[in-house]
GUZADO-183244 format. One line per 5 residues: for each residue z negated, x negated, y of N, C-alpha, C, O. Coordinates in nm, 2 decimals, always signed. Layout:
// residues N
Z,X,Y,Z,X,Y,Z,X,Y,Z,X,Y  ...
This chain:
// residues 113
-0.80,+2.07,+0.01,-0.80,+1.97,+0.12,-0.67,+2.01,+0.21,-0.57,+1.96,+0.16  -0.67,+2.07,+0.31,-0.59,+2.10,+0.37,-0.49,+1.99,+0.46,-0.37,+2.00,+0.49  -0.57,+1.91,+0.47,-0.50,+1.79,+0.59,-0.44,+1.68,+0.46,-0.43,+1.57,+0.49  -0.41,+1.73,+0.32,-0.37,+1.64,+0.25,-0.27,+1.67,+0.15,-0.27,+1.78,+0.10  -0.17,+1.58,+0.11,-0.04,+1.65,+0.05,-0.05,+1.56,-0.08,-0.09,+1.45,-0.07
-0.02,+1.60,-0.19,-0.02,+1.52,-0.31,+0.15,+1.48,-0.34,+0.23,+1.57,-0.34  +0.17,+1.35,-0.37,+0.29,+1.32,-0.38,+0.29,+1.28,-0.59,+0.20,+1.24,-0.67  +0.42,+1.31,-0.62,+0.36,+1.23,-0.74,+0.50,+1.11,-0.75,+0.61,+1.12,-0.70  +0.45,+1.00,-0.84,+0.55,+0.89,-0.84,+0.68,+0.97,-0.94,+0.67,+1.05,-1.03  +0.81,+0.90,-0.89,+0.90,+1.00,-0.93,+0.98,+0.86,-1.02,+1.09,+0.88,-1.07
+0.92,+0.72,-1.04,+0.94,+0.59,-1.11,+0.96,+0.66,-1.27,+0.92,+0.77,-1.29  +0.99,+0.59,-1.36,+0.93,+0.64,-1.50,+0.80,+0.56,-1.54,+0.71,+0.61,-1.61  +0.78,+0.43,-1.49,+0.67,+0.33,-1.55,+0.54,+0.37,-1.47,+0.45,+0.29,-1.45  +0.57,+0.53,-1.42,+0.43,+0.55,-1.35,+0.41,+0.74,-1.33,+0.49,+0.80,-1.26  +0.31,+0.78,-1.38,+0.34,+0.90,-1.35,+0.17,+0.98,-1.29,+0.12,+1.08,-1.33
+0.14,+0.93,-1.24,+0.03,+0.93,-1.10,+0.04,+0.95,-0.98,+0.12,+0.90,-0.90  -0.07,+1.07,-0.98,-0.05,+1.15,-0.84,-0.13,+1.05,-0.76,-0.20,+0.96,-0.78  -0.10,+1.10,-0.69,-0.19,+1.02,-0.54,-0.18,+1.11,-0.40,-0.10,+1.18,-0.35  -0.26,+1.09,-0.37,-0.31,+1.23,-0.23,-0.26,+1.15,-0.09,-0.33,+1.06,-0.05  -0.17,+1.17,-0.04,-0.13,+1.12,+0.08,-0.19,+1.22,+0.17,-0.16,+1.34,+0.18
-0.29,+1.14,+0.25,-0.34,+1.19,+0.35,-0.24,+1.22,+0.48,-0.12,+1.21,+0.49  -0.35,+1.28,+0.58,-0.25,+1.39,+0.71,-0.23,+1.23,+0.78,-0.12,+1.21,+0.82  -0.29,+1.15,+0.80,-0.27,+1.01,+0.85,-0.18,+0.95,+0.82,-0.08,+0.94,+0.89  -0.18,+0.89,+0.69,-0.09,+0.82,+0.64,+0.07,+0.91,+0.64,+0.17,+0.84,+0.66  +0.07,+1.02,+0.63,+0.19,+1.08,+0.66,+0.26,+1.10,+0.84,+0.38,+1.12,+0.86
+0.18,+1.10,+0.91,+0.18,+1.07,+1.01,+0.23,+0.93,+1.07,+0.32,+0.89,+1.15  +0.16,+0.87,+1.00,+0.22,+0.70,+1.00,+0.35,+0.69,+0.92,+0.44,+0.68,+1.00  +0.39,+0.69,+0.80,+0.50,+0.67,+0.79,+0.61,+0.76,+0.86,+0.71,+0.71,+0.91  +0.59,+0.89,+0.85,+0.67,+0.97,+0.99,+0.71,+0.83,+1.12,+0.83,+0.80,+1.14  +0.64,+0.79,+1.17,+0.63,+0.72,+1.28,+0.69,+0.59,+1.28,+0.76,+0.54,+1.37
+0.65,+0.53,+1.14,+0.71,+0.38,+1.13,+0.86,+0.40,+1.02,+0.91,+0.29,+1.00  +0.91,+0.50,+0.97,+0.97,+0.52,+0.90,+0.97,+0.48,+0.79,+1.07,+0.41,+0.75  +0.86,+0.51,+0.70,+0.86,+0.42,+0.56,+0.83,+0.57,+0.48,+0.74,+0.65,+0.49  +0.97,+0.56,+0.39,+0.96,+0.67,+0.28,+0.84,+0.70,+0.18,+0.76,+0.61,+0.16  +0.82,+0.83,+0.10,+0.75,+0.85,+0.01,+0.81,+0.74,-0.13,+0.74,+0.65,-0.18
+0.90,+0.76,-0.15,+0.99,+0.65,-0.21,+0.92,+0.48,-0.20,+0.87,+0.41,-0.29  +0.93,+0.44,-0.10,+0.88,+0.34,-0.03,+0.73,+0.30,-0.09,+0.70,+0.21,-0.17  +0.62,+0.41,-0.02,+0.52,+0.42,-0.06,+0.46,+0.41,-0.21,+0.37,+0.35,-0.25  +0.57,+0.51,-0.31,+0.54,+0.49,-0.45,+0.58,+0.36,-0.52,+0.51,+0.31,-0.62  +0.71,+0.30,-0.45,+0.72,+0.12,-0.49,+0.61,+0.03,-0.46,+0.56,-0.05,-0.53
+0.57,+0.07,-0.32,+0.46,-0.03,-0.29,+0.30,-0.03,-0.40,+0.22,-0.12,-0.41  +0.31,+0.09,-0.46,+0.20,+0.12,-0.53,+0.19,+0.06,-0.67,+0.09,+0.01,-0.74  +0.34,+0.08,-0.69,+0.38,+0.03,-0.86,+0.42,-0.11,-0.84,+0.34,-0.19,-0.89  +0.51,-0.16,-0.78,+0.55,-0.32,-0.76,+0.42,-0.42,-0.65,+0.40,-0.54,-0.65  +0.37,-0.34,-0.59,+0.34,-0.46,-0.51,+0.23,-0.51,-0.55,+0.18,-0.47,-0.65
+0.18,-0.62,-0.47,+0.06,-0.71,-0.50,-0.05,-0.65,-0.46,-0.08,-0.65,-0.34  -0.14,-0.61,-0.57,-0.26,-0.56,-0.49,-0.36,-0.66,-0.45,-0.37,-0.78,-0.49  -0.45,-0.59,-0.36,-0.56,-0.70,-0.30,-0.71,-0.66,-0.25,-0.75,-0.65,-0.13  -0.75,-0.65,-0.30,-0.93,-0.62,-0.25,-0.92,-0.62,-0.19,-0.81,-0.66,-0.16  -1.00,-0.57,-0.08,-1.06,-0.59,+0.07,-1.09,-0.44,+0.17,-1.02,-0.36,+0.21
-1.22,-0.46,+0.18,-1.26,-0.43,+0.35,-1.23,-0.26,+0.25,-1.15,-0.17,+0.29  -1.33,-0.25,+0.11,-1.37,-0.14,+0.08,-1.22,-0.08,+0.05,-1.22,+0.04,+0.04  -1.09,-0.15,+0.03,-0.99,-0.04,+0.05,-0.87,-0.14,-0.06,-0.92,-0.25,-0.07  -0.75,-0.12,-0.13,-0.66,-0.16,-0.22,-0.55,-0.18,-0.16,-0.48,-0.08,-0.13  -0.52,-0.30,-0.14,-0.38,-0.33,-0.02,-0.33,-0.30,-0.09,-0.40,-0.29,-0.19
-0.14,-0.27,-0.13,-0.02,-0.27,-0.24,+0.04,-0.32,-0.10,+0.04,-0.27,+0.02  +0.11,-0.47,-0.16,+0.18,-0.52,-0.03,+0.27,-0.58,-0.15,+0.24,-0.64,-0.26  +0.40,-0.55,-0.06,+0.56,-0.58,-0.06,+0.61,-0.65,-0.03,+0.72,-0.62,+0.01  +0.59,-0.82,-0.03,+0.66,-0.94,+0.05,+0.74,-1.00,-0.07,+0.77,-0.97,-0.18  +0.77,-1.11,+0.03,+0.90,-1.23,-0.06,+0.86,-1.26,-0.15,+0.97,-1.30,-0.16
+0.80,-1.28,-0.26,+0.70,-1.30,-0.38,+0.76,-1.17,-0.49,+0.82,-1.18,-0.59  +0.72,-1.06,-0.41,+0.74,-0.97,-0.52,+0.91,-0.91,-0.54,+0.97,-0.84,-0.62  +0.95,-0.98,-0.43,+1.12,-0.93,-0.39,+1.21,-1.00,-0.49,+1.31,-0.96,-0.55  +1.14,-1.13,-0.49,+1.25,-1.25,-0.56,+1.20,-1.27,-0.70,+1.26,-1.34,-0.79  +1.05,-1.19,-0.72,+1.05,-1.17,-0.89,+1.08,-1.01,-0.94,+1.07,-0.99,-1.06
+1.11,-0.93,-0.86,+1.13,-0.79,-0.93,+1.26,-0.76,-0.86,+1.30,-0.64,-0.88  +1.36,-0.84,-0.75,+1.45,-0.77,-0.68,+1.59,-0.70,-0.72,+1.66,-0.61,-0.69  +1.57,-0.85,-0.86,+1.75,-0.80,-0.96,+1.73,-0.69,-1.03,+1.83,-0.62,-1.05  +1.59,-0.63,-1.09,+1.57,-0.52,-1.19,+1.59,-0.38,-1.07,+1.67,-0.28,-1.08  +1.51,-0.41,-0.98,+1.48,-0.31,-0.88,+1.55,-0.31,-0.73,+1.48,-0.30,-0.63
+1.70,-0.33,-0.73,+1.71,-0.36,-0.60,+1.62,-0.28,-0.48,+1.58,-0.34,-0.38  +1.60,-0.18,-0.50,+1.53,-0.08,-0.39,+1.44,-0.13,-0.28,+1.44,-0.10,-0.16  +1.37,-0.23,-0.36,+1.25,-0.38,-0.27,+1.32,-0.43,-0.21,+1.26,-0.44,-0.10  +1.42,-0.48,-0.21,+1.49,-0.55,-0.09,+1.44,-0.52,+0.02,+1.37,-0.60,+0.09  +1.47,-0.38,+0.07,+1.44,-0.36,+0.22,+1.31,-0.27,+0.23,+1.29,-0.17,+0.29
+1.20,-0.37,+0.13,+1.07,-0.32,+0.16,+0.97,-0.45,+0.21,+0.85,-0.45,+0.21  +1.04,-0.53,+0.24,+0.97,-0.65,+0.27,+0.86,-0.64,+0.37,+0.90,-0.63,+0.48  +0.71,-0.64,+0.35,+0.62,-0.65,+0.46,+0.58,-0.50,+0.42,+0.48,-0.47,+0.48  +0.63,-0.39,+0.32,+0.53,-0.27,+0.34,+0.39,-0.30,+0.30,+0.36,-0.38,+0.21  +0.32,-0.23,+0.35,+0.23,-0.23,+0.31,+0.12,-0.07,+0.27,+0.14,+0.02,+0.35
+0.06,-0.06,+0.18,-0.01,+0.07,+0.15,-0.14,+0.09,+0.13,-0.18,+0.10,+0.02  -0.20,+0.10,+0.21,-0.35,+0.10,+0.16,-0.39,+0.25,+0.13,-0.36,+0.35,+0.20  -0.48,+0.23,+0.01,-0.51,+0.34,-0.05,-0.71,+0.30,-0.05,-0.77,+0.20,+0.00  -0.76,+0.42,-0.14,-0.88,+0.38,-0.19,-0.90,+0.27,-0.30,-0.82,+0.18,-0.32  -0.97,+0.29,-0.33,-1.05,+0.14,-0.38,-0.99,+0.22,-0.56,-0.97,+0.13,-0.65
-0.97,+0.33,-0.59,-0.96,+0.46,-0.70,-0.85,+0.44,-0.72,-0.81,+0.41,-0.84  -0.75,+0.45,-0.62,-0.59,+0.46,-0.57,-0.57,+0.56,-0.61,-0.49,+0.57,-0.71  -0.65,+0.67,-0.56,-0.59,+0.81,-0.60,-0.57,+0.90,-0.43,-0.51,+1.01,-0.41  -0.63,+0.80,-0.32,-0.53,+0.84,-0.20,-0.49,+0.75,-0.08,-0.55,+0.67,-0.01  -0.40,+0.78,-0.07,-0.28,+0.72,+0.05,-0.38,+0.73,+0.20,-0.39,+0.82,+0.27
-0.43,+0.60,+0.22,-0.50,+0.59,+0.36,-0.43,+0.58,+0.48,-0.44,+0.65,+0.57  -0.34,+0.49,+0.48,-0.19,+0.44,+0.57,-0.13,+0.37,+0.56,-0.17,+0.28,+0.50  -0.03,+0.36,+0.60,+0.09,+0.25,+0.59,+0.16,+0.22,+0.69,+0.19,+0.29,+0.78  +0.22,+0.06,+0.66,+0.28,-0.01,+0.76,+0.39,-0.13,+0.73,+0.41,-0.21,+0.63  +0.41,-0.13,+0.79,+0.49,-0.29,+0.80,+0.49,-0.45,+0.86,+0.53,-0.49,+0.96
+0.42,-0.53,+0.75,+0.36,-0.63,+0.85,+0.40,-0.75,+0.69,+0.39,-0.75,+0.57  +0.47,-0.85,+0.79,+0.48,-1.00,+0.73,+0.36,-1.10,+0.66,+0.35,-1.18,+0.57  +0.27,-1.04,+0.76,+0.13,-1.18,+0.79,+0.04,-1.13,+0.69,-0.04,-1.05,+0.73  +0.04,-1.15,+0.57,-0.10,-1.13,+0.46,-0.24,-1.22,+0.51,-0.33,-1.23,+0.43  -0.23,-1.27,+0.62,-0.38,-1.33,+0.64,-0.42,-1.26,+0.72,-0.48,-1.32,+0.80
-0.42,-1.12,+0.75,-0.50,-1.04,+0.81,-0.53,-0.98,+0.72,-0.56,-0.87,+0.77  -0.53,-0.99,+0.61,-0.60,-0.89,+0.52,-0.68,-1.03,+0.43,-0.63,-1.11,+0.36  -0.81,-1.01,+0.47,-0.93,-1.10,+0.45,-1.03,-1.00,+0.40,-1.07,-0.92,+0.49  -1.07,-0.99,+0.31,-1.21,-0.96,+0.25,-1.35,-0.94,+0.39,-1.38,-1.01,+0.49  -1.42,-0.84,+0.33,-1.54,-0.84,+0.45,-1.60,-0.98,+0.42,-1.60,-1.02,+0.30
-1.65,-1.04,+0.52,-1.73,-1.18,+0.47,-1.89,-1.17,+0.49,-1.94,-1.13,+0.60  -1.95,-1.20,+0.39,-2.12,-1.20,+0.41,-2.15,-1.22,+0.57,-2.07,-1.28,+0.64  -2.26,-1.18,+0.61,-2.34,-1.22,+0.72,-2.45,-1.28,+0.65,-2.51,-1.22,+0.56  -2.47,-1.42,+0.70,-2.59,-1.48,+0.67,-2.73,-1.46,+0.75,-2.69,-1.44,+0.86  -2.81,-1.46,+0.75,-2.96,-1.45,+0.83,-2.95,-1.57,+0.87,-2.86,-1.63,+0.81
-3.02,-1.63,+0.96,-3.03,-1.76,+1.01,-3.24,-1.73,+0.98,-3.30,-1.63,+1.01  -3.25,-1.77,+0.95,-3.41,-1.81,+0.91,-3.48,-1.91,+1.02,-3.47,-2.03,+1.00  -3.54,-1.88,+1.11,-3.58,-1.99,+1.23,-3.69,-2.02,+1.21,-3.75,-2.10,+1.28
């Protein structure tokens, strides 16, 4: 796969590769969020279903219960990582506060007339 770079986690409590896409490297290039960054969000953060894809998101929750073991979280507040549904690759990443934009696809009902 050419347009894809394999990173591996450099943590001890994780030793999985994960394929960071030419996107997602692009994006953090851009928003400045480290490979480092990216491998915390994977290992500490909160995952979450949705919309076919595995959020790993970084907020106040996971800061103020893992922040004394791991200072590193501190100034990861709001990352976020989405990967496959597998988590074996890095889709994109960002930085955002608001977890209610990550909502689950919701059924369409038929209306029956």
């Amino acid at each position: 796969m050419p347009n894809q770079a394999a990173i591996q986690s450099s943590t001890d409590q994780s030793n999985e590769d994960y394929i960071l896409t030419e996107h997602a490297r692009q994006r953090m290039d851009q928003r400045g969020i480290s490979e480092e960054a990216v491998e915390l969000a994977i290992q500490f953060g909160r995952k979450i279903h949705a919309r076919r894809t595995l959020y790993h998101v970084i907020g106040r929750k996971e800061i103020q219960k893992l922040g004394k073991q791991h200072p590193e979280l501190k100034g990861l507040d709001g990352v976020q990582v989405l990967t496959s549904v597998d988590c074996d690759s890095v889709i994109t990443v960002y930085r955002n506060h608001d977890l209610r934009a990550i909502r689950p696809n919701k059924r369409k009902h038929r209306h029956l007339h």
